[in-house]
C-alpha positions in Angstrom: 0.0 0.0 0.0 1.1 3.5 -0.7 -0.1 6.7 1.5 -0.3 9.5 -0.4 -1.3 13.2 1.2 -1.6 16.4 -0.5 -1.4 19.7 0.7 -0.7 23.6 -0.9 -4.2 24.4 -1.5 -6.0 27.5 -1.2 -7.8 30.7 -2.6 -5.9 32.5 -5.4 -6.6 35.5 -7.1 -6.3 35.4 -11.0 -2.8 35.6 -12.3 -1.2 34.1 -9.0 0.7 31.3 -7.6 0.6 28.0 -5.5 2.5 25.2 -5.0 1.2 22.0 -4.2 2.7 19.0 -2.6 2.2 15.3 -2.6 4.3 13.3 0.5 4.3 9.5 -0.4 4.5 6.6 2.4 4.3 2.9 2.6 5.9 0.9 -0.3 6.5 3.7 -2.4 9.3 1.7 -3.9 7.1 0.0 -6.2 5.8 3.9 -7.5 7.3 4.4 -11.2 5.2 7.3 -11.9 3.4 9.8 -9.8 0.7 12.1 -11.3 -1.4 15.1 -10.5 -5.5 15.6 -11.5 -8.1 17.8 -10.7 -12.1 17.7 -10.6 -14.3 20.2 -10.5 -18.3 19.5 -9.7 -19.7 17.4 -12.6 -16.8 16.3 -14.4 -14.6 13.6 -15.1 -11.1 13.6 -12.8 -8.1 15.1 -15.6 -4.8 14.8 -16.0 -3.0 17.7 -15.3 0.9 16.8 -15.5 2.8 13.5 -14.3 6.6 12.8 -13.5 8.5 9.2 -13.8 10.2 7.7 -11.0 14.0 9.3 -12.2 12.4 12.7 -13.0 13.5 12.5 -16.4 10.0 12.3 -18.1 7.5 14.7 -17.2 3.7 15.1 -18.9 1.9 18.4 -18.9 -2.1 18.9 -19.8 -2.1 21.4 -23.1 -4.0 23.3 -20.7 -1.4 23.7 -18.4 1.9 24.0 -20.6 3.9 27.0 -20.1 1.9 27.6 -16.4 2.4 24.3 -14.2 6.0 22.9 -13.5 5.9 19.0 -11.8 9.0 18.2 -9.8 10.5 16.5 -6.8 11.6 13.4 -6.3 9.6 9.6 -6.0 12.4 8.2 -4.3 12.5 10.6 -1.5 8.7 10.5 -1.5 8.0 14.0 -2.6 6.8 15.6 -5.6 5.4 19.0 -6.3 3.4 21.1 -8.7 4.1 24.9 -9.3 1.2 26.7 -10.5 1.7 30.1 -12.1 -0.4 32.5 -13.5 -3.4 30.7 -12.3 -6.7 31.2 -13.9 -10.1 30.7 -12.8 -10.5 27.6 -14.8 -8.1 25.7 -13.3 -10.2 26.1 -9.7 -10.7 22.6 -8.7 -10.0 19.7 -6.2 -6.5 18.9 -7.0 -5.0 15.1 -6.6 -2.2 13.0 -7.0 -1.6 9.6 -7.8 0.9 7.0 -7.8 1.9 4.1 -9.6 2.9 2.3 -12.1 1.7 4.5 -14.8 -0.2 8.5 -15.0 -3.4 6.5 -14.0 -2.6 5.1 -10.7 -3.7 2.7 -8.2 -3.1 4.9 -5.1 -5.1 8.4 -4.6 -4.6 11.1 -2.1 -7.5 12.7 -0.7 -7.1 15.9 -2.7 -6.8 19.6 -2.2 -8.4 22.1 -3.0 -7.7 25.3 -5.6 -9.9 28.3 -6.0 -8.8 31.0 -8.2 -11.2 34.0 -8.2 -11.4 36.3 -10.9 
């Protein structure tokens, strides 16, 4: 099992910044790939950007490209996600996952963005 627990959330005015974080315990040596998505009310959970197990592949949403940096490291059980320039779109419940691949089998139990306009 892997214990995953996000945190960096908050309210945000338009054009601001956050930076979220996603601490990793249990048997995170089995995580290749750690990934962060985001909800909002209605919809289907996204992908937003993911990061492999050496760092050397990331994954980044078009919608986020240019805005959102993913980094840390799996190994040392921490991985982060920038957000600059933040717009009212990307207001959501924020959450990462681990595992083998950008889908994974572990979720945290999210965190929350609001970006007002």
């Amino acid at each position: 099992q892997v214990q995953l627990v996000e945190s960096g959330g908050g309210l945000v005015q338009a054009g601001g910044s956050l930076r979220l974080s996603c601490a990793a315990s249990g048997r995170t040596f089995s995580v290749l790939t750690i990934a962060w998505f985001r909800q909002t009310p209605g919809k289907e959970r996204e992908p937003v950007a993911a990061i492999s197990r050496s760092g050397g592949r990331v994954y980044y949403a078009d919608s986020v490209k240019g805005r959102f940096t993913v980094s840390g490291d799996i190994a040392k059980n921490t991985v982060y996600l920038q957000m600059n320039n933040l717009k009212p779109e990307d207001t959501a419940v924020y959450y990462c996952s681990a595992g083998r691949f950008v889908l994974g089998d572990y979720w945290g139990q999210g965190t929350k963005v609001t970006v007002s306009s």
